[in-house]
Phi, psi and omega in degrees: 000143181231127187229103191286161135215167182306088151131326171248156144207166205213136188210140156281149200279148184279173199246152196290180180300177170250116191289140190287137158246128179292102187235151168223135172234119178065030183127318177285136186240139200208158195214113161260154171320148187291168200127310206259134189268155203314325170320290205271062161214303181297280202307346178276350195244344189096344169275131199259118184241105178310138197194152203239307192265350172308112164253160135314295175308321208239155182307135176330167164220314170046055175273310197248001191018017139318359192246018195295147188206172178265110178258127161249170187188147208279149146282175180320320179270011179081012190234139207272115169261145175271171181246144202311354205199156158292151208243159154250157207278352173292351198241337203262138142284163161300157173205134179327129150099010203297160160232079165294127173231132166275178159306011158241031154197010166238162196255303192309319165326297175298341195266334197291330191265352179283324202284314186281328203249018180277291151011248173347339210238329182320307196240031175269136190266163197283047200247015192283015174278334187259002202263133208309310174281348159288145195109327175216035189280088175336304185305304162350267223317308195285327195286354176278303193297284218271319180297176200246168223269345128231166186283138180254008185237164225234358183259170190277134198294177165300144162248167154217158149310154193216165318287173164259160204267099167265011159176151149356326191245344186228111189284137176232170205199048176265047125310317172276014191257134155344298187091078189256339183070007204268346167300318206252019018063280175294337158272022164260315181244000169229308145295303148091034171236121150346037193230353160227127185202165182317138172254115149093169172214182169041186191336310174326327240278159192185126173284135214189165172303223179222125188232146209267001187274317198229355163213024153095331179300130202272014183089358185219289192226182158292146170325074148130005157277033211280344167297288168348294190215093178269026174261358167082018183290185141257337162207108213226065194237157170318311196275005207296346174288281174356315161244031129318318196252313193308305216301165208229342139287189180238041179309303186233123174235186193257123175287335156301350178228022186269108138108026197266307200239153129256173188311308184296356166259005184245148174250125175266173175192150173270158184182172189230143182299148186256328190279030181199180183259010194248359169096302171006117143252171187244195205203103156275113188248123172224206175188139173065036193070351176265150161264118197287317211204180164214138200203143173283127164306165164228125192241063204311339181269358161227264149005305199060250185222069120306111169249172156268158139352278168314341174287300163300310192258335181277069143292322184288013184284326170317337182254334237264160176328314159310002188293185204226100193260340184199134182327135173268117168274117172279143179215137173304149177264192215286299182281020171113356197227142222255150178234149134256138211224160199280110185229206191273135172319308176327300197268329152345290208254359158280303180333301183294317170297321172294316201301298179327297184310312149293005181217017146339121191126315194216066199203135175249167173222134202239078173281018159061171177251036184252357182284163191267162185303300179332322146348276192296333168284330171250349142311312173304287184328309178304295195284318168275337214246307193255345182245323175089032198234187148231007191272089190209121179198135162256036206255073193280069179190177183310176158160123197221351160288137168293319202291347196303301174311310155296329148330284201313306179273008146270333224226337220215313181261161187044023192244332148121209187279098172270249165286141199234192185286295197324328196276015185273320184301330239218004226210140182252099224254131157252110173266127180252138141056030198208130150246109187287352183275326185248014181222318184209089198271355142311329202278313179307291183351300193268347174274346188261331170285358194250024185266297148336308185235050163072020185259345198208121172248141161239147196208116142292128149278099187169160205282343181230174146260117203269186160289327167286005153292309151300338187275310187285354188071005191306153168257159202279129151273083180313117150234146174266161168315160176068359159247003158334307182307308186308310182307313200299315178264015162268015191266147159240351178231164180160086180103209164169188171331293188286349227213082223263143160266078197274157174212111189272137192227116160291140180327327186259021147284279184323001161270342175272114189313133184047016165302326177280280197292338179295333182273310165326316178283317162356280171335296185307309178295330154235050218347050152310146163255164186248128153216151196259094171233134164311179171257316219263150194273340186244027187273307183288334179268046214201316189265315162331305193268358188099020201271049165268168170267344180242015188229168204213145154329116193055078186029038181276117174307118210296305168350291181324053196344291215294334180294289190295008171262332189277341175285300186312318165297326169300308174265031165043025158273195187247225207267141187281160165308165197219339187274146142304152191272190174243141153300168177307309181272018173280334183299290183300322188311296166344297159350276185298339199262358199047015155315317209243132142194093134173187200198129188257114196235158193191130175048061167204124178273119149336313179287350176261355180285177165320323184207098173271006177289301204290333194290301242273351191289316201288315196274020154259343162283346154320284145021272191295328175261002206047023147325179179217149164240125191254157199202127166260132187174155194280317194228152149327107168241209185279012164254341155350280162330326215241350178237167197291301190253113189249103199256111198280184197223128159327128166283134174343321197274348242190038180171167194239165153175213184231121160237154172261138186298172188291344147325319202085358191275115191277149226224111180241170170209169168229174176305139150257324157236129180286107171255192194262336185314126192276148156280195199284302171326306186269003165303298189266004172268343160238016166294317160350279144344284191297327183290328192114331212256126190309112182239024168092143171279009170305306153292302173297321156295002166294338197308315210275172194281105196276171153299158169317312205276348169277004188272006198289324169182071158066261201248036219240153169270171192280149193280122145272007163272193191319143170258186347125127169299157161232156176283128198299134171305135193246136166226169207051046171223003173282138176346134190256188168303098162299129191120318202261147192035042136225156204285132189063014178248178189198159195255089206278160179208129175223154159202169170298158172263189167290338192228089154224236189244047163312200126272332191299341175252034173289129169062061172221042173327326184282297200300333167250037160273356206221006187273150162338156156270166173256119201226155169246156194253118168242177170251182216282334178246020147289319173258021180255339167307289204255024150067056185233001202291159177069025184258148144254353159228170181213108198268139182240124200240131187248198175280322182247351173193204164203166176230151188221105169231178181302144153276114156242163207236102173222184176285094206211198199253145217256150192099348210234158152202136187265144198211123162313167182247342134209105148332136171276163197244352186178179203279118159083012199234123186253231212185167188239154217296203159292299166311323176297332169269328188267324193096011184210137195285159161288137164115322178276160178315119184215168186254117169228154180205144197283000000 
């Protein structure tokens, strides 16, 4: 791996070749890496050798012995003898001079594989017509190729009850399993949650829950998980859809699509997951405009064939009632109280135009991260060219460094494609301000695998070791919020020759004073590459397009003349705003203060700013004073209430683009279904249209698709002048710790889980059966301080409100008590953020009681 940054470099010595082995199958003779199993040197010759329990990702097994051949191999005297028996070929490597004969030129092969799936088909029951996986069933396939044209045996088969619930989402049908082992295979070596396994032995043997007569379980968690799966679930894993898609029967199914489709009825597509920053791609299969299901793609350079849960099951926020079929306008209503009501785009987008038109100059745009980059290009655009500002920021979430944005845009925009997946695997890995199982789970993924097979350390920054820290082995640096910087500048080593170093640095870093420059230096000193990853899947095309208040496309200072003669020339517009903008909350202040009035905003859930008391005060004083807000959005949202025009938007499924991953690597897709709905580009290219106002091909040409190699920074040559000063890291001057030793107060620290009370996961009942509970976290002499030891519950008290969750009491920093950050509150129900309840941020003060 070679990893660059401004100013280091760090390169790894290359590794030697792999020596070639000669091998011949079925005649052919071919010379693969040493190594290489018998499987895969036949798919390398073109022959397909059946097989059930065989994965590419995953470790041999030799569970189902469908893959058996005929093997001969030289002896001590060179001379090649066959072995006594058939081998299986998912399990055996090559060895120079091999004689592989498979079921197509050997007879004991072919009877060995026939014999066996005669075997498997002995209790399998005859149920594909009703059974999920017929039509794309392995087993089907093969008992038709190999098997044999009726059944000899005549007795009554096995039953079990059906189906069993091994979680909300997941189903078993187990009569149909194999035992191929590849579900319990995949939580053990890949996921690395505990929640399904083998039972029982001999004729008994059977895949299952957790049972407390045969692996110990005590009915609330597994024996010695309680780090592992703290929702008391048994199977209670992020990744658990996976072996839904793995399973090679029809054993385990999804309970949302079980018994909706057959396979032959659905029309696919390809497409990339919208909740995260990571990219994934997926398979959407849908039928009659509805969508039944989502499945992981397979991509080795990002994904591999992984997916998270939320990726696979949270699809219906695209649909759900609240969507939005047609622009809303407010007008009073009949007793006096202003309504919104549904009217024509023509009249929508005169309506948005007039109010926009008139207060130019003095209008902001708070465009969210849920966009595709093309989006994100013609926001910017939109935003410089038609509203005439720079008070533009898409960072709909917490955030208290200043520095953050001269980071990004020094370090971060415009630099193209940096640390990659494949270089995770490889790597001495620092997480700041990131749990990769709950912010970015590909990220977990590929780190757990290179963890695994000893190629890759992880090392966390955070105030506790979560469970998905425990899953990387990571080791802990204990910091409370808000010392992070401090922690960051005691590291002196952090990679090496073999072991390259990265610092993966999360969005909430930027709530910690100098953290962001402390990783930046962190970097410099131990000529680690930096990498930034978001939570929002349009957070990196946001930074890409320029939607800062100091920033420009491709990390062009808003300052520069020449960066704004080279944009301005680019999008055929005239002079760009020349002042820096306001960040978000100079924005909401603006608002409430009546500087600003008014504000075009998209895709930001109140509850994820900073302060959402203060976003919904302001945009009622927009209100109030007779401004305007104008709201771009997929479905009704907390911004709704407040504005004069609601002009909807396409949903990821229902529009084509690019997003780009925390890689820079850009992820393009198309629609899957063709509507009349617009994406967001084309939305603001013909509100444009309607204000008069020249706004650049900067809106309109965002609609259309660019090539790959133009998305570094949309239609732009790459910036080579000055980037955004960043600030020297300051040290021994960081915050101290707040909280510790008064009485009954504490330093709260939260981040999201992967499953909460999001919208992307509305109306999702199986999937949020299986999200975390929500428990605070002390630590054993924080809570023996505020006098909770032995509490089973602990109410955490704000400026504005409180929560009450279960206690649990572990080993993290003292002084701290940790909290989700929204939690679900019930099946299919989400919730409202921390902040929003409580009134108080990570890093500030709170009242815990038992």
């Amino acid at each position: 791996m070679t990893v660059t940054q401004p100013g280091t470099q760090q390169s790894s010595s290359a590794k030697p070749p792999v020596p070639l082995v000669e091998v011949t199958i079925d005649g052919v003779v071919t010379e693969v890496p040493k190594g290489t199993l018998v499987i895969r040197a036949a798919e390398d010759v073109g022959i397909a050798i059946p097989r059930f329990c065989d994965h590419p990702l995953l470790k041999p097994a030799g569970a189902c012995r469908q893959c058996l051949v005929d093997v001969a191999m030289p002896d001590r005297e060179g001379n090649v003898r066959p072995m006594p028996k058939p081998q299986a070929s998912c399990t055996l490597e090559v060895v120079p001079g091999m004689v592989v004969n498979t079921q197509l030129t050997s007879e004991t092969a072919d009877a060995a594989q026939r014999g066996v799936m005669e075997f498997l088909l002995i209790n399998h029951p005859l149920d594909c017509p009703i059974c999920d996986k017929g039509g794309e069933c392995p087993l089907q396939n093969q008992a038709m190729s190999h098997g044999r044209a009726s059944s000899r045996f005549v007795d009554v088969k096995r039953t079990y009850p059906k189906p069993l619930s091994v979680s909300t989402q997941v189903l078993l049908d187990r009569e149909r399993c194999i035992l191929c082992q590849r579900c319990t295979r995949f939580s053990d070596e890949i996921a690395g949650d505990p929640f399904i396994d083998l039972q029982m032995r001999g004729a008994r043997q059977q895949i299952g829950a957790f049972d407390e007569q045969v692996l110990g379980f005590d009915g609330q968690a597994p024996v010695g998980a309680a780090e592992t799966d703290v929702s008391g679930r048994p199977f209670a894993s992020y990744f658990s859809g996976n072996t839904i898609q793995i399973c090679p029967v029809g054993a385990l199914t999804s309970a949302a699509y079980r018994f909706r489709a057959r396979p032959f009825d659905l029309v696919s597509a390809p497409a990339v997951a919208e909740h995260d920053a990571c990219g994934a791609d997926i398979r959407v299969d849908h039928r009659r405009g509805v969508v039944l299901r989502r499945l992981a793609g397979d991509d080795p350079a990002v994904n591999e064939e992984w997916i998270s849960d939320k990726d696979r099951f949270a699809f219906h926020w695209q649909s759900a009632p609240d969507r939005l079929v047609a622009p809303l306008v407010r007008e009073p209503g009949e007793s006096g109280d202003d309504t919104m009501v549904e009217t024509s785009w023509a009249d929508a987008l005169d309506v948005a135009a007039g109010l926009l038109a008139a207060r130019r100059g003095a209008l902001a745009a708070l465009p969210g991260g849920r966009g595709t980059h093309e989006d994100a290009l013609a926001w910017s655009a939109f935003t410089r060219t038609v509203l005439g500002t720079n008070d533009v920021d898409f960072r709909a979430r917490a955030y208290g460094d200043a520095a953050e944005e001269a980071v990004l845009g020094a370090h971060v925009a415009g630099t193209g494609i940096g640390v990659t997946y494949a270089d995770l695997e490889h790597a001495d890995v620092l997480l700041a301000g990131l749990e990769p199982e709950e912010e970015a789970a590909t990220i977990f993924l590929r780190l757990r695998k290179g963890v695994l097979a000893g190629t890759a350390r992880v090392r966390t920054v955070a105030p506790l070791r979560s469970g998905g820290a425990s899953k990387l082995r990571a080791e802990l640096l204990p910091a409370a919020p808000g010392t992070e910087a401090e922690v960051l500048d005691t590291i002196t080593e952090l990679g090496g020759e073999d072991r390259p170093g990265v610092v993966l640095v999360g969005e909430r870093l930027a709530a910690a004073p100098g953290a962001l420059a402390a990783a930046v230096a962190l970097a410099g000193r131990t000529g680690a590459a930096l990498a930034w990853v978001p939570r929002r899947a349009g957070d990196r095309a946001a930074l890409e397009a320029g939607l800062l208040p100091h920033l420009l496309p491709g990390g062009r200072p808003v300052a520069d003349p020449a960066a704004r003669a080279e944009v301005a020339a680019a999008w055929g517009a005239g002079d760009l705003p020349q002042a820096p903008g306001r960040d978000l909350p100079g924005v909401l202040a603006a608002l409430a203060s009546g500087e600003l009035a008014g504000v075009v905003i998209g895709g930001v859930d109140l509850d994820d700013l900073p302060d959402p008391a203060a976003a919904r005060a302001a945009l009622a004083a927009v209100r109030a004073a007779g401004g305007v807000v104008v709201s771009l959005e997929v479905r009704r949202s907390s911004v709704t209430p407040f504005a004069d025009v609601v002009l909807p938007v396409a949903p990821p499924s229902e529009k084509s683009g690019t997003y780009l991953t925390w890689e820079g690597r850009p992820r393009p897709f198309a629609e899957v279904f063709t509507t009349s709905a617009m994406s967001d580009a084309a939305v603001l290219s013909l509100l444009a249209a309607e204000v008069g106002l020249h706004s650049g091909t900067g809106v309109g040409g965002a609609v259309e698709h660019r090539p790959t190699a133009d998305l570094g920074a949309g239609a732009l040559p790459a910036w080579r002048g000055d980037r955004l000063p960043t600030a020297e890291p300051v040290t021994g001057v960081h915050p101290p710790v707040l909280g510790a030793g008064r009485p009954g107060r504490a330093v709260l620290a939260t981040w999201k889980l992967l499953l909460d009370g999001g919208r992307g996961q509305d109306a999702e009942p199986h999937l949020a059966g299986t999200a975390r509970r929500a428990v605070a976290h002390l630590s054993p002499t924080t809570a023996a301080e505020l006098g909770l030891a032995g509490a089973d519950t602990v109410t955490v008290v704000g400026p504005h409100g409180e929560v009450t969750h279960p206690l649990a009491v572990t080993a993290m920093v003292d002084g701290v008590v940790w909290l989700p950050s929204s939690p679900r509150t019930g099946e299919g129900t989400g919730a409202a953020s921390l902040t929003a309840v409580l009134g108080a941020r990570s890093g500030e003060t709170v009242e815990v009681r038992a």
